[in-house]
PLY file of the C-alpha trace (Angstrom):
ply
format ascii 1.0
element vertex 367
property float x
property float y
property float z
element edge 366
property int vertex1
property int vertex2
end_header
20.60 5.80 -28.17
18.05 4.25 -26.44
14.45 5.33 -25.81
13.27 7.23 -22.79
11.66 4.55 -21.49
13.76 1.39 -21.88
10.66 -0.96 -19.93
9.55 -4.51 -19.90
9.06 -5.98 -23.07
5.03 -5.62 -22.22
4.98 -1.72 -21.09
4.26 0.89 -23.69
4.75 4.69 -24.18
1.18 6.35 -23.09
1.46 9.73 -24.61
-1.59 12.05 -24.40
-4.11 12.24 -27.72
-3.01 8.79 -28.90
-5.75 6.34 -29.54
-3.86 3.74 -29.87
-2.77 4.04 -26.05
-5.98 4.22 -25.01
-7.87 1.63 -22.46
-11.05 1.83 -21.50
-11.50 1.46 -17.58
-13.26 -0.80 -16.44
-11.97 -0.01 -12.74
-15.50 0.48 -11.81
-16.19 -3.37 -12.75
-12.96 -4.47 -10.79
-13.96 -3.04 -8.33
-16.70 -3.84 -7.38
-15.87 -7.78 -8.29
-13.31 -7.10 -5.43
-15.69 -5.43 -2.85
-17.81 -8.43 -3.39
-15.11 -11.32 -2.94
-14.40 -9.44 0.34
-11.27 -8.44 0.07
-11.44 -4.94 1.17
-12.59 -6.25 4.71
-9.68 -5.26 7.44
-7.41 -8.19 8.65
-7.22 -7.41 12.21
-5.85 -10.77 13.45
-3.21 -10.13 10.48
-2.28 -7.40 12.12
-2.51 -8.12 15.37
0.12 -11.29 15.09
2.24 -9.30 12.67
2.65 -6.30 15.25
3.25 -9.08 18.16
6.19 -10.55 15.97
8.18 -7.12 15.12
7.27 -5.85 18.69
8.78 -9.56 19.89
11.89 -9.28 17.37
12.65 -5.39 18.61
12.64 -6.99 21.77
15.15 -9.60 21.34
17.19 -7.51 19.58
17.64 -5.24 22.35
18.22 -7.97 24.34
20.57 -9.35 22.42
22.45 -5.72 22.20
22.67 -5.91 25.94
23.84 -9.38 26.57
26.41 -9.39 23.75
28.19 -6.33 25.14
31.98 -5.14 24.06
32.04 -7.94 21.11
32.03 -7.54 17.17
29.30 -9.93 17.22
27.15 -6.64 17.96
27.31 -5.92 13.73
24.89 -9.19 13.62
22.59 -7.86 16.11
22.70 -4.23 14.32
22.29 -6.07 10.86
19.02 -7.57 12.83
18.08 -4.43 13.78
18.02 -2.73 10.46
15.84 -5.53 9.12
13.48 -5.37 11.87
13.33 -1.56 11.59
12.79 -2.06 7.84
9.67 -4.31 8.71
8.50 -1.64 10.81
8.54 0.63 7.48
6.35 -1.34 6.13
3.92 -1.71 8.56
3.79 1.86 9.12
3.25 2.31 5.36
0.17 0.19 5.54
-1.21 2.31 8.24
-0.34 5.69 6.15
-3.05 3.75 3.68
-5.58 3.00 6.24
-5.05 -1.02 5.28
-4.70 -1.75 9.53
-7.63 -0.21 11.01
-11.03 0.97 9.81
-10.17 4.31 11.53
-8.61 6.83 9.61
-7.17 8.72 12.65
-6.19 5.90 14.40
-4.34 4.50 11.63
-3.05 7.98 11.64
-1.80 7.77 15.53
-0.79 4.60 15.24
1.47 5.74 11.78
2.90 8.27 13.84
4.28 6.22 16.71
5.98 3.75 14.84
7.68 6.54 12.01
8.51 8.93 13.99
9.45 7.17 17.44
10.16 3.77 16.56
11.74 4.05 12.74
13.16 7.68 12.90
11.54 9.17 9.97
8.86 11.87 8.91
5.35 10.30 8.77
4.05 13.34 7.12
6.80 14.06 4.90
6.38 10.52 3.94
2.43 11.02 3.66
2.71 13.67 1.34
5.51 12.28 -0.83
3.70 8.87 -1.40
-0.01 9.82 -1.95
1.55 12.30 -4.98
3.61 9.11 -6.03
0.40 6.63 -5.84
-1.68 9.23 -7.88
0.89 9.66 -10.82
3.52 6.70 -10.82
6.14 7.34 -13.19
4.93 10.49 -14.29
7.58 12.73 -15.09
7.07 16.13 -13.51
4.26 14.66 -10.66
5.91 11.50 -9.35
8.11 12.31 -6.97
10.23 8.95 -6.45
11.25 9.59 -10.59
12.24 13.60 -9.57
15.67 14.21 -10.69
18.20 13.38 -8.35
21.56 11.47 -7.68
19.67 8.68 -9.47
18.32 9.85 -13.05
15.32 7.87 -14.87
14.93 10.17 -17.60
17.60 11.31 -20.33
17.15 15.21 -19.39
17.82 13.91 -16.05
21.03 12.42 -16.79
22.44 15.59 -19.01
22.34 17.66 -16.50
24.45 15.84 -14.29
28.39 17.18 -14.91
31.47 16.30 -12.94
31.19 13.54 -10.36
27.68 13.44 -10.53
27.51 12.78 -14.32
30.30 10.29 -13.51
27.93 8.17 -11.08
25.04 8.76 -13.37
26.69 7.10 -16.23
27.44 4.09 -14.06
23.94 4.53 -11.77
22.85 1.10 -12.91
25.89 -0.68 -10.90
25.67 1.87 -8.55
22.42 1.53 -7.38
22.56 -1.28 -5.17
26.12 0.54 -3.65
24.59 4.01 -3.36
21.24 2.65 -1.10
24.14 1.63 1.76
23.78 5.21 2.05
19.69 5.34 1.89
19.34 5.05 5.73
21.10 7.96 6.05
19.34 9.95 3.61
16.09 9.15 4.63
16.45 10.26 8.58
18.40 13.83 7.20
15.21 13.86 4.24
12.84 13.58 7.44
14.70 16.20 9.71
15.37 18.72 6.72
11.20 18.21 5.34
10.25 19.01 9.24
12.25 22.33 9.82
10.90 23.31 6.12
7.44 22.54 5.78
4.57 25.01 5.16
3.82 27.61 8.04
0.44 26.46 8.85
1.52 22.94 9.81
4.25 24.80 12.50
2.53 23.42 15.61
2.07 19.99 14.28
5.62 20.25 12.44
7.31 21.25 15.80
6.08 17.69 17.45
6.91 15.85 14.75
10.52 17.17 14.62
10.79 17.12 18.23
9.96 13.66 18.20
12.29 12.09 15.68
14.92 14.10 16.58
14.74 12.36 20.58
14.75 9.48 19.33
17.55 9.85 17.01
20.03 11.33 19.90
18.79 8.79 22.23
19.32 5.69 19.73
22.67 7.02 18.66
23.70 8.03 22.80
22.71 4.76 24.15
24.73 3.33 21.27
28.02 4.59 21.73
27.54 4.93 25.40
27.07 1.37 25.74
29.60 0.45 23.05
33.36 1.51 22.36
33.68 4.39 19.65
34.78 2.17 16.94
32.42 -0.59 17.82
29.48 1.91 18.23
30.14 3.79 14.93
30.49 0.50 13.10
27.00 -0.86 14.82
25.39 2.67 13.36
27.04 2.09 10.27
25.93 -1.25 9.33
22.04 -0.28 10.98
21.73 2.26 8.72
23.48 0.52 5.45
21.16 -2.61 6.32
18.20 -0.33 6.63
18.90 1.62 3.38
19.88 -1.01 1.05
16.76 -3.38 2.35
14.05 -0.20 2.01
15.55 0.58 -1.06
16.11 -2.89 -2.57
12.01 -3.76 -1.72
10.48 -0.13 -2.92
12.88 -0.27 -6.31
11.47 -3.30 -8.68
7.75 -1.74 -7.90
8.09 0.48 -10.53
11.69 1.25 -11.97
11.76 0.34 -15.54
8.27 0.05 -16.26
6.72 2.70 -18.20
7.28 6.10 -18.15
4.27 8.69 -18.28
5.62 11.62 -19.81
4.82 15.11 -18.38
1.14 16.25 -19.85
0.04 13.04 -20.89
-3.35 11.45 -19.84
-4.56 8.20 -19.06
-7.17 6.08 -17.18
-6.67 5.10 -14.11
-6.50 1.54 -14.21
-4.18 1.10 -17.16
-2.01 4.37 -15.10
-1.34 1.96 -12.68
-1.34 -1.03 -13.79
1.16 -0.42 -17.01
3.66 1.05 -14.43
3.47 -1.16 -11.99
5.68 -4.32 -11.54
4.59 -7.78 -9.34
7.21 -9.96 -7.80
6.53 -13.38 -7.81
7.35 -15.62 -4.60
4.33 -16.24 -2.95
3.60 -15.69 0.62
7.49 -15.87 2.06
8.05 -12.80 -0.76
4.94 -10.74 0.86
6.83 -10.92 4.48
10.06 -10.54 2.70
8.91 -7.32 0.49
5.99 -6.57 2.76
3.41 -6.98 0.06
4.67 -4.70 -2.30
5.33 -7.46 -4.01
1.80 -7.25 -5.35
2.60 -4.20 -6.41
-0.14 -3.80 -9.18
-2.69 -5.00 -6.28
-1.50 -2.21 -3.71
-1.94 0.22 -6.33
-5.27 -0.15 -7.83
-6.62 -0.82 -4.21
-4.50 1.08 -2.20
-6.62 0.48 1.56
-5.80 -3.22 0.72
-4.95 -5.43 3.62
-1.76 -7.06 2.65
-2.85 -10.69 3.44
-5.85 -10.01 0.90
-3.94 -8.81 -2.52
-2.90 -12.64 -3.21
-6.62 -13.48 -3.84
-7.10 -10.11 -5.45
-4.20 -10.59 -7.65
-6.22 -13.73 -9.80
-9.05 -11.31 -10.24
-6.67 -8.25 -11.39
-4.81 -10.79 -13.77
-7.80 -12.17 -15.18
-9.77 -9.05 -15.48
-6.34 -7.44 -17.46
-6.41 -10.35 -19.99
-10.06 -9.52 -20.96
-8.88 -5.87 -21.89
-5.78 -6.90 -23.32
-4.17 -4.73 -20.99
-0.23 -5.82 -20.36
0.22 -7.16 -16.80
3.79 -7.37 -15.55
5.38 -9.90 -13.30
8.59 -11.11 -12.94
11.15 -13.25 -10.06
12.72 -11.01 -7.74
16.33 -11.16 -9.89
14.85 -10.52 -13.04
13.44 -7.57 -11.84
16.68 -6.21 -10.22
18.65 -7.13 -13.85
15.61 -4.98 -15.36
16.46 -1.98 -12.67
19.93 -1.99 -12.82
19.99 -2.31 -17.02
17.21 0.67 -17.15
19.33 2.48 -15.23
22.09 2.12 -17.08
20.40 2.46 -20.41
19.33 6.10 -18.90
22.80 7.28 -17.99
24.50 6.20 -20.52
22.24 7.82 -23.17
23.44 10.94 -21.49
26.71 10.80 -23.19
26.78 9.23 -26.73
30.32 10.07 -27.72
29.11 9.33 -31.35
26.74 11.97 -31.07
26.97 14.86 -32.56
25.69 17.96 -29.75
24.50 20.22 -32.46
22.10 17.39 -33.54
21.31 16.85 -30.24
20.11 20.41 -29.50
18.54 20.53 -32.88
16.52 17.56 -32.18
15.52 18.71 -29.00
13.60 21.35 -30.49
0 1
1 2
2 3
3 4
4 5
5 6
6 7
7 8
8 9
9 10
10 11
11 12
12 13
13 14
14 15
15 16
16 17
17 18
18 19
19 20
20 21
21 22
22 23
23 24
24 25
25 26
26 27
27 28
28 29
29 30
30 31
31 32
32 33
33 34
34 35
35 36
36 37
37 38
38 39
39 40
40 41
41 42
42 43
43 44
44 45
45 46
46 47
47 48
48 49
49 50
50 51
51 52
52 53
53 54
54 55
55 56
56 57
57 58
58 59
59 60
60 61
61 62
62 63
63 64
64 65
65 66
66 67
67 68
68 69
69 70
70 71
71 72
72 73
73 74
74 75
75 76
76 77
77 78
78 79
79 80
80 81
81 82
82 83
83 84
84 85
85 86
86 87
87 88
88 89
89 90
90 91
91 92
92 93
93 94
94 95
95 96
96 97
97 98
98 99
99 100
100 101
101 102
102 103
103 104
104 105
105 106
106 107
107 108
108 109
109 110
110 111
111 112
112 113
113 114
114 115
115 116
116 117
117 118
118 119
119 120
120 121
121 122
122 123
123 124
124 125
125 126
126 127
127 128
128 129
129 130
130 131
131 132
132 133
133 134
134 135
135 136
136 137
137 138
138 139
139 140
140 141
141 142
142 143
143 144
144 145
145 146
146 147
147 148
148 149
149 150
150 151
151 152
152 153
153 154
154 155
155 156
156 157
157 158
158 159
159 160
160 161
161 162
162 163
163 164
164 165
165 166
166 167
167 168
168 169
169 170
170 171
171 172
172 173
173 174
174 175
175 176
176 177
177 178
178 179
179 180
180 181
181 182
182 183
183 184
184 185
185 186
186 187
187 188
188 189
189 190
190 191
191 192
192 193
193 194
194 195
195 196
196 197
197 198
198 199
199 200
200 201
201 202
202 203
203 204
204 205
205 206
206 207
207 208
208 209
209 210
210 211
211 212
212 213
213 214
214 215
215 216
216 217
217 218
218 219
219 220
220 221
221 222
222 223
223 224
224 225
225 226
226 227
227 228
228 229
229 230
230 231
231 232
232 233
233 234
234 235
235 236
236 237
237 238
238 239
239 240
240 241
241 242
242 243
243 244
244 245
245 246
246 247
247 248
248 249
249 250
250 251
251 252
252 253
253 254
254 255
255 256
256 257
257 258
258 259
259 260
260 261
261 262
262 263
263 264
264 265
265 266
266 267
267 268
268 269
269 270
270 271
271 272
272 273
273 274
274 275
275 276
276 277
277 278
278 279
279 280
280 281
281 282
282 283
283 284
284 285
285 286
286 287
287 288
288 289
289 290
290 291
291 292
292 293
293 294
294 295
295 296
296 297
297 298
298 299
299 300
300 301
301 302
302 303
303 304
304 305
305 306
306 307
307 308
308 309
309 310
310 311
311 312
312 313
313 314
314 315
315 316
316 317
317 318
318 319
319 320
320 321
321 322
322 323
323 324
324 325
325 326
326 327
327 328
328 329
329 330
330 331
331 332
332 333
333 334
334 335
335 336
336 337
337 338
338 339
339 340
340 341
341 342
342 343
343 344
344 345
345 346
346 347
347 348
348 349
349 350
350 351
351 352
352 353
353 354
354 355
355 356
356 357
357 358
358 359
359 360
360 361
361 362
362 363
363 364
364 365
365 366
């Protein structure tokens, strides 16, 4: 059966108490080394010509909706639209980390606009769900993006999936890729459902939220299919939203998916927390637009306020300062790393149901 955490060859287990596991941090060092090269410094001109580009591409693709009228050549233009939306994402989750502007409440405002009326999803739902993730990644029991789910990454995960579930789970690793057409979906019911169920105290702010992504949901979907035929209109939603899941979920998933697990009570430094869990994709500066610099994933996570056009530079530092400690730094091509997901995944599913094992010995060794 295979291990709980079936990672890269470099990653190890980091259980609490053992020595061996142990690294000291030197994030202190790093960081400073960092501050000094400059690379904390915002990148408004970045920004500024990045914003132009998506606000110029949302353009023509509206333009392009209206011009191209009652034809199936509309599925391009909603294909387009679910990759500009995507880019959107990202842009909006560099504001969520104050890597835009110097201001945190204008990075804040700015967040809001383009999550909540421009992308369709919850900006704080999405606030609150990634700082937990950047603080524990992988963690089981405080990361949320490992919770249990349709998807399982750990083996008590995967048992408790029965029926069709536990039929999905044991095939999750081919799945995967499938299962994100429906993402898009997921994420605009996960922001609707996390507004009408937050805390009390945030009602007021809640209520605007939710009022706002809900107009522009209906409006999107009503100027859709009033401008289109039915079956042309539901097939433009359709491949928006499959577009827009399988291209959020396809860029977030080689961060951190089969890299090592934390497991629940452990502890561990901060630097080798992050950095042991963390995957980079190599590709250079056409991967950062493609991926949005998550690419440098090890990067964004150490120095999470980051500008994106700065965690290149930052990444020969990180590297360099990791093979002093002797602390495992993981990179691979943008393939690989998918092979890695979709094998992990598998490996976790599968180890589920052994039908060579016996379920006494199972429950025995469980204890």
């Amino acid at each position: 059966m295979p291990p709980v955490v079936p990672a890269a060859p470099q990653a190890t287990i980091v259980r609490g108490g053992d020595a061996a596991t142990r690294v000291t941090s030197t994030y202190a060092a790093l960081s400073q080394e960092v501050r000094e090269a400059g690379l904390l410094r915002r990148a408004y001109g970045y920004y500024l010509v990045n914003g132009l580009v998506l606000l110029l591409a949302l353009g023509g693709v509206a333009t392009g909706f209206v011009l191209l009228g009652d034809s199936w050549f509309q599925l391009l233009v909603a294909a387009a639209l679910g990759v500009v939306l995507t880019q959107l994402a990202f842009l909006t989750h560099e504001t969520a980390h104050r890597q835009v502007f110097a201001s945190g409440p204008l990075n804040d405002r700015v967040g809001r606009i383009l999550a909540n009326a421009v992308v369709g999803i919850s900006y704080s739902w999405w606030m609150t769900k990634h700082t937990r993730h950047h603080a524990n990644p992988n963690q089981v029991g405080k990361d949320p993006d490992v919770a249990p789910g349709v998807i399982s990454f750990t083996r008590e995960a995967a048992a408790d999936h029965h029926g069709l579930l536990g039929a999905i789970t044991r095939r999750q690793g081919w799945l995967f890729f499938p299962l994100l057409t429906l993402e898009g979906i997921n994420l605009h019911v996960t922001a609707v459902r996390s507004l009408l169920t937050g805390p009390p105290e945030d009602h007021a702010s809640r209520r605007r939220e939710l009022l706002t992504v809900l107009v522009r949901l209906a409006v999107y979907v009503a100027v859709v299919l009033w401008w289109l035929p039915l079956g042309l209109g539901l097939a433009f939603l359709g491949v928006q939203l499959a577009v827009f899941g399988v291209y959020m979920g396809a860029t977030f998933a080689p961060n951190h998916k089969g890299m090592t697990m934390i497991p629940a009570g452990s502890r561990i430094d901060f630097l080798a927390k992050q950095v042991l869990t963390s995957r980079n994709v190599r590709g250079g500066a056409w991967m950062s637009v493609l991926m949005g610099g998550l690419n440098l994933q090890v990067e964004h996570h150490l120095f999470p306020s980051m500008p994106r056009p700065h965690l290149a530079r930052a990444r020969v530092i990180v590297r360099a300062h990791c093979a002093r400690l002797g602390l495992p730094y993981t990179e691979t091509s943008l393939l690989r790393s998918y092979a890695i997901v979709v094998r992990y995944l598998n490996e976790v599913g599968l180890a589920a149901r052994d039908p060579f094992d016996c379920p006494l010995r199972q429950r025995l060794g469980r204890r």
